[in-house]
Backbone as XML, in Angstrom:
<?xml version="1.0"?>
<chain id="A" units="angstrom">
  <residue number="1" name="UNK">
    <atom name="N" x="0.857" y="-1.174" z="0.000"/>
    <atom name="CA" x="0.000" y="0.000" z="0.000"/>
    <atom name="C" x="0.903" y="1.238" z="0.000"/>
  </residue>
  <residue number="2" name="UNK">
    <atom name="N" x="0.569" y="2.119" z="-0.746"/>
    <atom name="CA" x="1.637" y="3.430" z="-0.710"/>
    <atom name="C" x="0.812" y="4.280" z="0.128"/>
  </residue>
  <residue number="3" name="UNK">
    <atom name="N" x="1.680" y="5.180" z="0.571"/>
    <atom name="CA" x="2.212" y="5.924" z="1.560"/>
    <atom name="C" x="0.604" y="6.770" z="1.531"/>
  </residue>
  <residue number="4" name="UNK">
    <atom name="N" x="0.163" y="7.570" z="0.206"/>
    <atom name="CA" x="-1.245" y="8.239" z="0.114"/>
    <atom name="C" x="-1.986" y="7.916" z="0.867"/>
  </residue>
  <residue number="5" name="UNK">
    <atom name="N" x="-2.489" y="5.983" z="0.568"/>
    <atom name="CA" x="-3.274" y="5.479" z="0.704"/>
    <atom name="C" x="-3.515" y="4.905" z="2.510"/>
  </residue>
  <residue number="6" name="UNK">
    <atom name="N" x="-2.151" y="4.530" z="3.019"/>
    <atom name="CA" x="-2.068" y="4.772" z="4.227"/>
    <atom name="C" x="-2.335" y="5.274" z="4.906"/>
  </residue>
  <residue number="7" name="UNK">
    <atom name="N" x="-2.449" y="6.194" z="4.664"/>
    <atom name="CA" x="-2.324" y="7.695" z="4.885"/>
    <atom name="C" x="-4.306" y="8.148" z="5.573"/>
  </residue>
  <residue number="8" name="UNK">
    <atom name="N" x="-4.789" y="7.793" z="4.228"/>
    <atom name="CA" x="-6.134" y="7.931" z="4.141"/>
    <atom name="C" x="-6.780" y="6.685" z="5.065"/>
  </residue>
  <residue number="9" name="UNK">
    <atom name="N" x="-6.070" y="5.490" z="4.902"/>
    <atom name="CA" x="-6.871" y="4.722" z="5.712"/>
    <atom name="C" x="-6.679" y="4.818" z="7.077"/>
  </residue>
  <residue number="10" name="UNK">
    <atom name="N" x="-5.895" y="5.490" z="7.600"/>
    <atom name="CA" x="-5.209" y="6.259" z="9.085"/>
    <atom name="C" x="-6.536" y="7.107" z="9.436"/>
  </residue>
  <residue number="11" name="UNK">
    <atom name="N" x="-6.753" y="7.998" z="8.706"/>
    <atom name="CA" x="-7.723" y="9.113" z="8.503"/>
    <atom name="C" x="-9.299" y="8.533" z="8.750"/>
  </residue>
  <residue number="12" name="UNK">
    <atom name="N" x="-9.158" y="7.611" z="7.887"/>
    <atom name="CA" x="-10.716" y="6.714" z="7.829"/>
    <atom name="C" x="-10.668" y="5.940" z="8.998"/>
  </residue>
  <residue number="13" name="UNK">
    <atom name="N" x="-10.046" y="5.426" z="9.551"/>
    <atom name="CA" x="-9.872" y="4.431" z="11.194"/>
    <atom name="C" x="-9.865" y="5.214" z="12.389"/>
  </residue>
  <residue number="14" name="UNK">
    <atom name="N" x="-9.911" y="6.954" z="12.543"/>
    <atom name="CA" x="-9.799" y="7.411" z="13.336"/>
    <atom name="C" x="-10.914" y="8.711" z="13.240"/>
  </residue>
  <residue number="15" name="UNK">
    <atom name="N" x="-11.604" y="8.088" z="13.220"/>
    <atom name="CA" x="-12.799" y="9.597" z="13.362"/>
    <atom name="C" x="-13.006" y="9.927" z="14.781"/>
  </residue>
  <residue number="16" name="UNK">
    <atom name="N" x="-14.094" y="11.102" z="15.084"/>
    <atom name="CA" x="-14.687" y="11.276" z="16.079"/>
    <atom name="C" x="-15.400" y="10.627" z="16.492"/>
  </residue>
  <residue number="17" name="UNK">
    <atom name="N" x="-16.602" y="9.749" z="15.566"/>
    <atom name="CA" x="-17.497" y="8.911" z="15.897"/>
    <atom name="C" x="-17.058" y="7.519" z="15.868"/>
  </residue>
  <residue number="18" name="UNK">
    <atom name="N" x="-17.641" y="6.313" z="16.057"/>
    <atom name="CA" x="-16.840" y="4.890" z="16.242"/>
    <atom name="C" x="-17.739" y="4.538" z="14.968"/>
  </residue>
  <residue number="19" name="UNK">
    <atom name="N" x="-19.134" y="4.890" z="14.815"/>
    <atom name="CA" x="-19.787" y="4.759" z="13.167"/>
    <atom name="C" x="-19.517" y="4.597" z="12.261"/>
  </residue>
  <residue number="20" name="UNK">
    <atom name="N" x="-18.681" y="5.811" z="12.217"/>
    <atom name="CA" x="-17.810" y="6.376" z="11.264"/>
    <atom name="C" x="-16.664" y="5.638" z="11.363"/>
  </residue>
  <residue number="21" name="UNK">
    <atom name="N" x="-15.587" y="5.265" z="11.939"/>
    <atom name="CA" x="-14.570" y="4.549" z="11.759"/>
    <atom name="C" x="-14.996" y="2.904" z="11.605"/>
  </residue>
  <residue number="22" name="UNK">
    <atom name="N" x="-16.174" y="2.695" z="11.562"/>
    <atom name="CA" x="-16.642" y="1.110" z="11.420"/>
    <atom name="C" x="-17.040" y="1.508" z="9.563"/>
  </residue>
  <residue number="23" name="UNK">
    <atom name="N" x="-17.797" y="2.232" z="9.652"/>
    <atom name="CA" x="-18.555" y="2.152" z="7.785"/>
    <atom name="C" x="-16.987" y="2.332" z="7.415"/>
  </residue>
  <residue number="24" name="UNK">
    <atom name="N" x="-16.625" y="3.693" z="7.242"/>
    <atom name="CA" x="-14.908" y="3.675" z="6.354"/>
    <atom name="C" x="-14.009" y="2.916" z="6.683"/>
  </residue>
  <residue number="25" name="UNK">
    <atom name="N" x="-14.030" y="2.123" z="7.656"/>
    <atom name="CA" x="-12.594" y="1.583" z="7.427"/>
    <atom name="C" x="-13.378" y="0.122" z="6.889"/>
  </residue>
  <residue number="26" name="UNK">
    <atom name="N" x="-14.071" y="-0.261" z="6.955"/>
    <atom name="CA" x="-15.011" y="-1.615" z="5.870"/>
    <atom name="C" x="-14.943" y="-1.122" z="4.566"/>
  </residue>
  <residue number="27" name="UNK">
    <atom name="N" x="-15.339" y="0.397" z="4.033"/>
    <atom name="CA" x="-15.208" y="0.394" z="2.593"/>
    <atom name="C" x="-13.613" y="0.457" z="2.191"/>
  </residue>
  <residue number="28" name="UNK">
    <atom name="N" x="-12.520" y="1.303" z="3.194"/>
    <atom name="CA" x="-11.161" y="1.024" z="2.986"/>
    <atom name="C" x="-10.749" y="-0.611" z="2.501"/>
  </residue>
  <residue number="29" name="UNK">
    <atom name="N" x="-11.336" y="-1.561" z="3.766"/>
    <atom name="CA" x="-11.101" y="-2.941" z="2.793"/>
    <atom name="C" x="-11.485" y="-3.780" z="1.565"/>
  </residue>
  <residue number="30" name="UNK">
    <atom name="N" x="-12.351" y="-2.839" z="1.433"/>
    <atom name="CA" x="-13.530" y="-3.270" z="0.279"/>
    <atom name="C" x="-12.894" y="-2.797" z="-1.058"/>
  </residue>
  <residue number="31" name="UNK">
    <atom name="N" x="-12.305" y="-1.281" z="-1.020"/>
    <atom name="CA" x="-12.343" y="-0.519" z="-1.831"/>
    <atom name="C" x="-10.922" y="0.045" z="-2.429"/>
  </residue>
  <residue number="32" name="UNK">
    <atom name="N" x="-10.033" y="0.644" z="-1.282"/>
    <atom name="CA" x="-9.253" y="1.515" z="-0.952"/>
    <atom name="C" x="-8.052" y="1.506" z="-2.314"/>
  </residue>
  <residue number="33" name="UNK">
    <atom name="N" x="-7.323" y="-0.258" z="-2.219"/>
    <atom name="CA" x="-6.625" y="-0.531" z="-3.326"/>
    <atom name="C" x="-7.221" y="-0.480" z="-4.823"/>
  </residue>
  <residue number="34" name="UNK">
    <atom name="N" x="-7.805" y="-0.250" z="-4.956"/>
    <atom name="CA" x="-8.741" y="-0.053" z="-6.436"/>
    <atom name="C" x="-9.514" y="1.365" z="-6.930"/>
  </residue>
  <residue number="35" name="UNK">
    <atom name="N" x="-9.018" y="2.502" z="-6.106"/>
    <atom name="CA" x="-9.074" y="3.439" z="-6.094"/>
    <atom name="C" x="-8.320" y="4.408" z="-7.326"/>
  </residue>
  <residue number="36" name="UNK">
    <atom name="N" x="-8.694" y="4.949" z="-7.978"/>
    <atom name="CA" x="-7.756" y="5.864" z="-9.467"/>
    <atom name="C" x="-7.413" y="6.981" z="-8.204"/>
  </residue>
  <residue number="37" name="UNK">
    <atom name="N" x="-6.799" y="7.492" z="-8.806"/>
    <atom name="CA" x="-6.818" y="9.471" z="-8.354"/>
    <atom name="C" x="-7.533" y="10.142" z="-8.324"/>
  </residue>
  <residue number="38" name="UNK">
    <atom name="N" x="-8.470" y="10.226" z="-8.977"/>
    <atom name="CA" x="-9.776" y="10.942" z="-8.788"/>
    <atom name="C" x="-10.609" y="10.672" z="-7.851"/>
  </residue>
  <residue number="39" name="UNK">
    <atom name="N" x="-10.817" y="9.375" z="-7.742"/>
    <atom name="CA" x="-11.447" y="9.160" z="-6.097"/>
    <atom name="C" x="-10.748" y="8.919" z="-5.195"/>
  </residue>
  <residue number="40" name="UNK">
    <atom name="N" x="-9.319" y="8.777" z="-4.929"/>
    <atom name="CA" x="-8.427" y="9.079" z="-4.127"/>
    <atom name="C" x="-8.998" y="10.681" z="-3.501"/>
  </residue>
  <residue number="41" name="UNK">
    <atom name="N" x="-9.197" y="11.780" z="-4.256"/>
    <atom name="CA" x="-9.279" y="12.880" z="-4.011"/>
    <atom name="C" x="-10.607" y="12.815" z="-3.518"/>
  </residue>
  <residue number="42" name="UNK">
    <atom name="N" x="-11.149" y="12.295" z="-4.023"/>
    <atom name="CA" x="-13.023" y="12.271" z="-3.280"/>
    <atom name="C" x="-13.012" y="12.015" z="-2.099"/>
  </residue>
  <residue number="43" name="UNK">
    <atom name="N" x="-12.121" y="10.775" z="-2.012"/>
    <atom name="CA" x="-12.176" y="10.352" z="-1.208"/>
    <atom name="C" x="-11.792" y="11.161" z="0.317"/>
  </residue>
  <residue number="44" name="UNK">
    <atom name="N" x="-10.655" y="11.611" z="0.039"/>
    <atom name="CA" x="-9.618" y="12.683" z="0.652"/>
    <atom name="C" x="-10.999" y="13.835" z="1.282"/>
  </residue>
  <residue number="45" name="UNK">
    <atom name="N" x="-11.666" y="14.393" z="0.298"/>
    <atom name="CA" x="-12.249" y="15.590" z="0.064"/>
    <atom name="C" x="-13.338" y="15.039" z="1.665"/>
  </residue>
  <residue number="46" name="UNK">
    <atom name="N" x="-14.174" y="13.670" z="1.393"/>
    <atom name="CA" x="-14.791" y="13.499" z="1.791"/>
    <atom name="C" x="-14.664" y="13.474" z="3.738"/>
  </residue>
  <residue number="47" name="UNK">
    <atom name="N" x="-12.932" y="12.679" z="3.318"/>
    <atom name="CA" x="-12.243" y="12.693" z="5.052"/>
    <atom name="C" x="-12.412" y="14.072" z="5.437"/>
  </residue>
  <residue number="48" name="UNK">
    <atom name="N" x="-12.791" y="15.098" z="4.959"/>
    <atom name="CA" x="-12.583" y="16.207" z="5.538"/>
    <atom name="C" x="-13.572" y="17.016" z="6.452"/>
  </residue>
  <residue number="49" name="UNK">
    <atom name="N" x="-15.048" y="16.262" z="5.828"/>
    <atom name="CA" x="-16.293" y="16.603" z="6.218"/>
    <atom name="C" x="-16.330" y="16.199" z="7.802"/>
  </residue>
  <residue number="50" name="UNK">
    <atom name="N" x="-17.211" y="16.906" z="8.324"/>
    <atom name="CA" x="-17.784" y="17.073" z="9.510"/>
    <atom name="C" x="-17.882" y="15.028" z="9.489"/>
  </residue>
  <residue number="51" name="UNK">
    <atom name="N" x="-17.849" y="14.521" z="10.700"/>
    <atom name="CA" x="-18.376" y="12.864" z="11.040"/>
    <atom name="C" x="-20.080" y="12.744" z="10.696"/>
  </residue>
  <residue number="52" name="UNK">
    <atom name="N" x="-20.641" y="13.788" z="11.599"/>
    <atom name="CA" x="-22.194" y="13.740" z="11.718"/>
    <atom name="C" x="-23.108" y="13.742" z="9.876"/>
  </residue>
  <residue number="53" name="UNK">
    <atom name="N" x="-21.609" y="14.869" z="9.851"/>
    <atom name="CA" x="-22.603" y="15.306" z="7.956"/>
    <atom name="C" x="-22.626" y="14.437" z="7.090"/>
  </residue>
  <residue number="54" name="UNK">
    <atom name="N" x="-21.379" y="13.650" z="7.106"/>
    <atom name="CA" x="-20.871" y="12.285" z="6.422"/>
    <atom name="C" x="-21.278" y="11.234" z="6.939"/>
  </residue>
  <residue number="55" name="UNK">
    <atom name="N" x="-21.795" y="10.807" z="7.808"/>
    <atom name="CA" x="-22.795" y="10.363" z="8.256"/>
    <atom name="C" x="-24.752" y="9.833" z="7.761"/>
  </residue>
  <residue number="56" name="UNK">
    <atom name="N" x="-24.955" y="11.046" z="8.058"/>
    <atom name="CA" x="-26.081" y="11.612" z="7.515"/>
    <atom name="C" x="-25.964" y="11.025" z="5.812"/>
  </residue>
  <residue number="57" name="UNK">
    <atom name="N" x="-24.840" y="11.911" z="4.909"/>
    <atom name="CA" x="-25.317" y="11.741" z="4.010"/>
    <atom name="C" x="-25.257" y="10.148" z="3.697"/>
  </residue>
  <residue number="58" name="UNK">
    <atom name="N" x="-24.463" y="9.493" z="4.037"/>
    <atom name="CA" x="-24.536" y="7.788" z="3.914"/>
    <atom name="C" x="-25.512" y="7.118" z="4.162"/>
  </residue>
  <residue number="59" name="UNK">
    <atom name="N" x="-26.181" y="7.423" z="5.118"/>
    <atom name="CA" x="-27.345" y="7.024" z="5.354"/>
    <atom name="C" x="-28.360" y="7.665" z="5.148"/>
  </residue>
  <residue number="60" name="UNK">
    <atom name="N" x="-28.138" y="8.408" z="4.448"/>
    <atom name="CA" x="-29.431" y="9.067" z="3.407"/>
    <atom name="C" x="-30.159" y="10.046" z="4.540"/>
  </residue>
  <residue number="61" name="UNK">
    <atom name="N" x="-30.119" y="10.426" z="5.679"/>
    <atom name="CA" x="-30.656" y="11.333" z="6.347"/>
    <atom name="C" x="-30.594" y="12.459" z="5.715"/>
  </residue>
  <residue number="62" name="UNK">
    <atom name="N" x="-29.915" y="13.128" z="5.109"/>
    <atom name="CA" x="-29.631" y="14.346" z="4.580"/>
    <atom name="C" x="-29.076" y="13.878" z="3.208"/>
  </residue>
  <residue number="63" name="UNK">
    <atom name="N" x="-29.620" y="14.978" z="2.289"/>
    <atom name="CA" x="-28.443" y="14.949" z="0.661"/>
    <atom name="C" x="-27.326" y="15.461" z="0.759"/>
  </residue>
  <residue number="64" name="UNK">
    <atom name="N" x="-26.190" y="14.967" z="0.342"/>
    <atom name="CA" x="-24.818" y="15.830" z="0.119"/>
    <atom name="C" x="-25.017" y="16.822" z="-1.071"/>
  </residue>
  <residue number="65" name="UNK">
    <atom name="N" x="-24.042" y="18.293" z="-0.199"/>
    <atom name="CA" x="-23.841" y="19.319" z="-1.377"/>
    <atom name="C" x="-23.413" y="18.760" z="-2.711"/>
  </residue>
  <residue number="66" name="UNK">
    <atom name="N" x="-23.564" y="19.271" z="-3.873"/>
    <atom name="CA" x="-23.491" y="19.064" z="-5.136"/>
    <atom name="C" x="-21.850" y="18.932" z="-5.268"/>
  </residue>
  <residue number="67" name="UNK">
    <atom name="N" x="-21.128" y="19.533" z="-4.548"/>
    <atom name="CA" x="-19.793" y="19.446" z="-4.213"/>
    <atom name="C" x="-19.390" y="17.541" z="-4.292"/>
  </residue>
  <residue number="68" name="UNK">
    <atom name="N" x="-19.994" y="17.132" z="-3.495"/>
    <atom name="CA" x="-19.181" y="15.746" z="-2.604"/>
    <atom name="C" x="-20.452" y="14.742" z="-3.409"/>
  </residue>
  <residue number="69" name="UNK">
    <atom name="N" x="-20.894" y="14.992" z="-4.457"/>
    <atom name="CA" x="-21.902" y="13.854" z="-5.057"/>
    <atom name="C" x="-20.852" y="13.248" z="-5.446"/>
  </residue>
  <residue number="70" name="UNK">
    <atom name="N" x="-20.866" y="12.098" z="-6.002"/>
    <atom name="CA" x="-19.965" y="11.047" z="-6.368"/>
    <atom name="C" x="-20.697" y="9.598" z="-6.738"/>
  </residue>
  <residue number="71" name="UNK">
    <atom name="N" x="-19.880" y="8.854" z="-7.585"/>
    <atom name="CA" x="-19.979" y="7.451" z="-7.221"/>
    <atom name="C" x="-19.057" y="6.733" z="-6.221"/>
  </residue>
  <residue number="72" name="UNK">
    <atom name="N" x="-18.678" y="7.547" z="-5.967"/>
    <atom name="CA" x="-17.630" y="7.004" z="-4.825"/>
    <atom name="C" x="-18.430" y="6.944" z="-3.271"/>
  </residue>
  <residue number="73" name="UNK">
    <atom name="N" x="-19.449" y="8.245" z="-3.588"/>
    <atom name="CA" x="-19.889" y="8.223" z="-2.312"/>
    <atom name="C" x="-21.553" y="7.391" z="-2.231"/>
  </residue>
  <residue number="74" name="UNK">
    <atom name="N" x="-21.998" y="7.100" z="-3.820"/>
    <atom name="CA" x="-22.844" y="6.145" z="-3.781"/>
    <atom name="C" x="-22.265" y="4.804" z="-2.828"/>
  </residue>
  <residue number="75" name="UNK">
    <atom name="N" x="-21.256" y="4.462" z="-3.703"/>
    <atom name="CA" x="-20.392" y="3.096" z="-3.149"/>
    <atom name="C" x="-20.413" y="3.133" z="-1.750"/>
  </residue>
  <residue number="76" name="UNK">
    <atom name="N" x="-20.664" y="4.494" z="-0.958"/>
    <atom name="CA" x="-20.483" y="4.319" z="0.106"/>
    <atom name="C" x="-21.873" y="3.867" z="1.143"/>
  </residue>
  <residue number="77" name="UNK">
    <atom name="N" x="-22.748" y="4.508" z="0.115"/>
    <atom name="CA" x="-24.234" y="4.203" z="1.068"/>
    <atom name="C" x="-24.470" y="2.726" z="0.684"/>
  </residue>
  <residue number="78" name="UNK">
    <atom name="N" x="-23.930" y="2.112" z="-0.614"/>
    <atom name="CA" x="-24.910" y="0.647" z="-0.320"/>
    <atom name="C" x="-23.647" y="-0.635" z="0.204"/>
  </residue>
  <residue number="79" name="UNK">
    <atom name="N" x="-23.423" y="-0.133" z="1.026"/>
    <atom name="CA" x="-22.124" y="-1.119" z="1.771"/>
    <atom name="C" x="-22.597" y="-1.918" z="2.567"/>
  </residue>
  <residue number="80" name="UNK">
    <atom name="N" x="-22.980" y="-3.036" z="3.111"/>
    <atom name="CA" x="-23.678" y="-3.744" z="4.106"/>
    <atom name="C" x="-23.563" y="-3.000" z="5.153"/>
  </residue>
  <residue number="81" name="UNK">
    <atom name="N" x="-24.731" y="-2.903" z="6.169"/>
    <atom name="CA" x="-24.471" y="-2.439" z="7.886"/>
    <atom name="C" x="-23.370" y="-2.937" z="8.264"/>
  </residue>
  <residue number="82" name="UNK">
    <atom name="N" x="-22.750" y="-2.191" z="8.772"/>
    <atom name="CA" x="-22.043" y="-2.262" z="9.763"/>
    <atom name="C" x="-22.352" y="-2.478" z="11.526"/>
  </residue>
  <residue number="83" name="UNK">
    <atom name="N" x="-22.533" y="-3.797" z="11.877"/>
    <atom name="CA" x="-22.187" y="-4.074" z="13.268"/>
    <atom name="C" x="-21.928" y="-3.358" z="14.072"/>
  </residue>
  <residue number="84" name="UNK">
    <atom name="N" x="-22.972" y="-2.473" z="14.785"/>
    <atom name="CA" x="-22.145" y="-1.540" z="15.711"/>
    <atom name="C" x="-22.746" y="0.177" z="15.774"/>
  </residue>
  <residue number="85" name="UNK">
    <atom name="N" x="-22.934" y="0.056" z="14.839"/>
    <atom name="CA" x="-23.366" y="1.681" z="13.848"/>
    <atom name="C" x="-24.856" y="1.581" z="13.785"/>
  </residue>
  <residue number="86" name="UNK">
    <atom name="N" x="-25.083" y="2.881" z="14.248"/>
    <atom name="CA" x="-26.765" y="3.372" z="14.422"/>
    <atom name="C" x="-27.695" y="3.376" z="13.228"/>
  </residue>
  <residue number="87" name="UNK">
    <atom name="N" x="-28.763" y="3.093" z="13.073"/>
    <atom name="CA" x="-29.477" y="3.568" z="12.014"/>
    <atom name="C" x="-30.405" y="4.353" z="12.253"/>
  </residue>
  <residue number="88" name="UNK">
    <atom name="N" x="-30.143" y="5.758" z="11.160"/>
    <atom name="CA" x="-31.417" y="7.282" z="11.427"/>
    <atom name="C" x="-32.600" y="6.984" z="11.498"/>
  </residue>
</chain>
């Protein structure tokens, strides 16, 4: 795994919420190595958001700004539950 990607999955394993470090670090194994650059950056973009907002938008409580739409972040809402993690 290079150093980027490390990097990001560091990022994704350590949130504020434990939710949140259960859904991303499952799509990190799912996903992470099969990633281009462009969703490397989505991805990135996405680590940056608030836990609660990124959250929300995964579980469809709220729509994401037109900013952070993606298929990357589709990929992210139909991921099996996660064990552990609340549902809205």
């Amino acid at each position: 795994m290079d150093h980027r990607r490390k990097k990001l999955l560091y990022r994704a394993s350590h949130r504020g919420i434990k939710e949140m470090d259960l859904i991303l670090t499952a799509f990190c194994a799912a996903e992470l190595e099969g990633l281009d650059q462009i969703e490397l950056d989505q991805f990135e973009a996405l680590l940056d958001v608030a836990d609660l907002d990124l959250y929300f938008w995964i579980t469809g409580a709220e729509d994401p700004p037109v900013e952070h739409r993606s298929d990357l972040l589709n990929r992210l809402k139909v991921l099996p539950p996660v064990a552990g993690a609340r549902k809205t």
